[in-house]
C-alpha positions in Angstrom: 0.0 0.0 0.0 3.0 2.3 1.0 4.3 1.6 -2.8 1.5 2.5 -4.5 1.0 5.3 -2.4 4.4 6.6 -3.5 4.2 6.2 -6.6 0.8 8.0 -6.6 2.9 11.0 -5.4 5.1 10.5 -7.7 3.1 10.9 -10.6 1.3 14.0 -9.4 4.6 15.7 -8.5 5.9 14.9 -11.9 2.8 16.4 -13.4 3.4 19.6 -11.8 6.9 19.6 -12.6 8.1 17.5 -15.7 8.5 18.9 -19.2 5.5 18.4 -20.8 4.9 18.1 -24.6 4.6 21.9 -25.7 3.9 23.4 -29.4 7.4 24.4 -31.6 8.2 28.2 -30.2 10.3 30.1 -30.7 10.8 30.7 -27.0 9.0 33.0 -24.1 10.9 36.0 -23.1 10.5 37.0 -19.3 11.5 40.6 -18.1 15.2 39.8 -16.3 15.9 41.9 -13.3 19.5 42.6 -12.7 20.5 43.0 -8.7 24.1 41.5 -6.6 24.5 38.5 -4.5 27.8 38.4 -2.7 29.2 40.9 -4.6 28.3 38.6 -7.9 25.9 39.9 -10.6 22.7 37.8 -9.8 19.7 37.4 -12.6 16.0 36.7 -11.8 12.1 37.1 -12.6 9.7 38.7 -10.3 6.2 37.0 -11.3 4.3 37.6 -8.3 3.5 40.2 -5.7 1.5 40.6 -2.8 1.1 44.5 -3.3 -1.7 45.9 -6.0 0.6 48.7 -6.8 3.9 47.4 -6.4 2.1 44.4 -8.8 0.9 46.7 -11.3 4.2 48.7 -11.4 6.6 45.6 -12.0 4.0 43.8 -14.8 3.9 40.9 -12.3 1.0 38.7 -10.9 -1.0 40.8 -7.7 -1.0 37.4 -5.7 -2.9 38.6 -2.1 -2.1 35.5 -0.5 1.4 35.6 -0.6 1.2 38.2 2.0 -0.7 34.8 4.6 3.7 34.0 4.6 4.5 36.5 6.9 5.2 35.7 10.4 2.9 36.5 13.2 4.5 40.1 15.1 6.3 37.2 17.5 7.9 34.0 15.9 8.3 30.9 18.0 12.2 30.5 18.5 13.2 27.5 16.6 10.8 29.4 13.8 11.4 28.6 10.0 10.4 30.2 7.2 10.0 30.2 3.3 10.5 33.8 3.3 14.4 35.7 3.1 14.7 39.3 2.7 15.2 41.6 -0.7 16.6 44.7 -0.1 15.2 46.9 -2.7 16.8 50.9 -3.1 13.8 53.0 -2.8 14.9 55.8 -5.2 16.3 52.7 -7.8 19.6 53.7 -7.4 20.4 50.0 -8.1 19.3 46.9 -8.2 18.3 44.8 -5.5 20.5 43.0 -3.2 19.6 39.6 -1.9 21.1 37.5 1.0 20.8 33.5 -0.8 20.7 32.6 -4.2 20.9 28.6 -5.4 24.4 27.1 -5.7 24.9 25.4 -8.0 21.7 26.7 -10.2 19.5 24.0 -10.5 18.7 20.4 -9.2 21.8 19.8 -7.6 21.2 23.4 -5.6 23.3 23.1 -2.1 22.3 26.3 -0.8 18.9 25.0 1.5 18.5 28.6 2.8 17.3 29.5 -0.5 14.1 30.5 -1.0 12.5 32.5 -4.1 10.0 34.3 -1.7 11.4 37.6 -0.5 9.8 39.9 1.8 10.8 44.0 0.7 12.6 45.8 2.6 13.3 49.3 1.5 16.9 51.0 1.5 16.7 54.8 2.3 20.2 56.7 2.0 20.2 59.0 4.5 20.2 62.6 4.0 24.2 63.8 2.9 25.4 60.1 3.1 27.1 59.3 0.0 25.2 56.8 -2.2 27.5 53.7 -3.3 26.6 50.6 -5.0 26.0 47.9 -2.5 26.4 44.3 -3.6 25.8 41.9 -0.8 23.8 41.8 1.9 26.8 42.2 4.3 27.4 45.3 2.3 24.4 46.5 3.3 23.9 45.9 6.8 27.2 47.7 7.2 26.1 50.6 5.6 23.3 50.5 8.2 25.7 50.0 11.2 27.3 53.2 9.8 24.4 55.0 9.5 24.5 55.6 6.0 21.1 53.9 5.1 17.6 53.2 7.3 16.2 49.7 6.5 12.1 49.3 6.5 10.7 46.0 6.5 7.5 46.3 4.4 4.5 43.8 4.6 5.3 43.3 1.2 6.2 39.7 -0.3 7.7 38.9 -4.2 8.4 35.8 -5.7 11.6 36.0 -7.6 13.4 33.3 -8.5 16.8 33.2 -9.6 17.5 32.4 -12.6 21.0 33.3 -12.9 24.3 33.8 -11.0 27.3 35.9 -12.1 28.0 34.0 -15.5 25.8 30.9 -15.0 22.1 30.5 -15.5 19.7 27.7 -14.7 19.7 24.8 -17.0 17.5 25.6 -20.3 17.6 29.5 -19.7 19.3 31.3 -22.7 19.6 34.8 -23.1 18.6 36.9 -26.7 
């Protein structure tokens, strides 16, 4: 019974994610967002959003539920999460910085605090602070030691997944 419960699963899960049969195309270009992980270049697609506007600004899905992943005002110690952070520069002085990415891209991924849900948190440069591209997230929590930047943690989540790292992309991806 376990067996044939398995491969029940098995099926379904493969239905969700195997490579179905699709029409000849000539492919399905995705707007690519450009931001830094660890000082490295890092590539992904922002398809959902839990904010109307923020939704409507970046062409992505408005997906209210997203925002049911945020933690209650008090996590449980011990609490784990789906979500990381994004720090996103609120005057788009650059691109955003995120803390995890996949490494290797792909199925053999090593990096299990990965996670392609990302709750916003704004960067504000503080007033006569000189502005400087930041490209990791230790980057950036040093330039808010130093008083250079205020972090806000909006109520905000995205779903971004990476789709690319420094020179390497995710198996099938291929750039115009």
């Amino acid at each position: 019974m376990r067996t044939v419960a398995a491969m029940l699963l098995l099926l379904l899960v493969g239905a969700c994610a195997g490579h179905a049969p699709v029409a000849k195309q000539a492919g399905i270009v995705l707007p690519l967002q450009t931001g830094w992980f660890q000082g490295e270049p890092v590539h992904y697609v922002t398809t959902d959003i839990s904010d109307r506007v923020m939704a409507r600004m970046a062409g992505a899905n408005w997906v209210p539920r997203l925002a049911n992943v945020l933690p209650g005002p008090t996590p449980q110690p011990g609490y784990r999460s789906a979500l990381d952070r994004v720090y996103k520069f609120a005057a788009g002085e650059q691109g955003s910085v995120l803390p995890s990415a996949p490494q290797p891209l792909g199925g053999d991924n090593q990096q299990r605090a990965y996670s392609p849900l990302w709750q916003v948190v704004m960067v504000h440069w503080q007033t006569g602070k000189q502005v400087r591209v930041l490209k990791s997230e230790q980057d950036v929590l040093m330039a808010e030691d130093a008083g250079d930047i205020r972090l806000e943690a909006l109520p905000i989540i995205v779903n971004c997944p990476v789709i690319g790292l420094g020179k390497q992309f995710l198996p099938g991806v291929s750039l115009p």
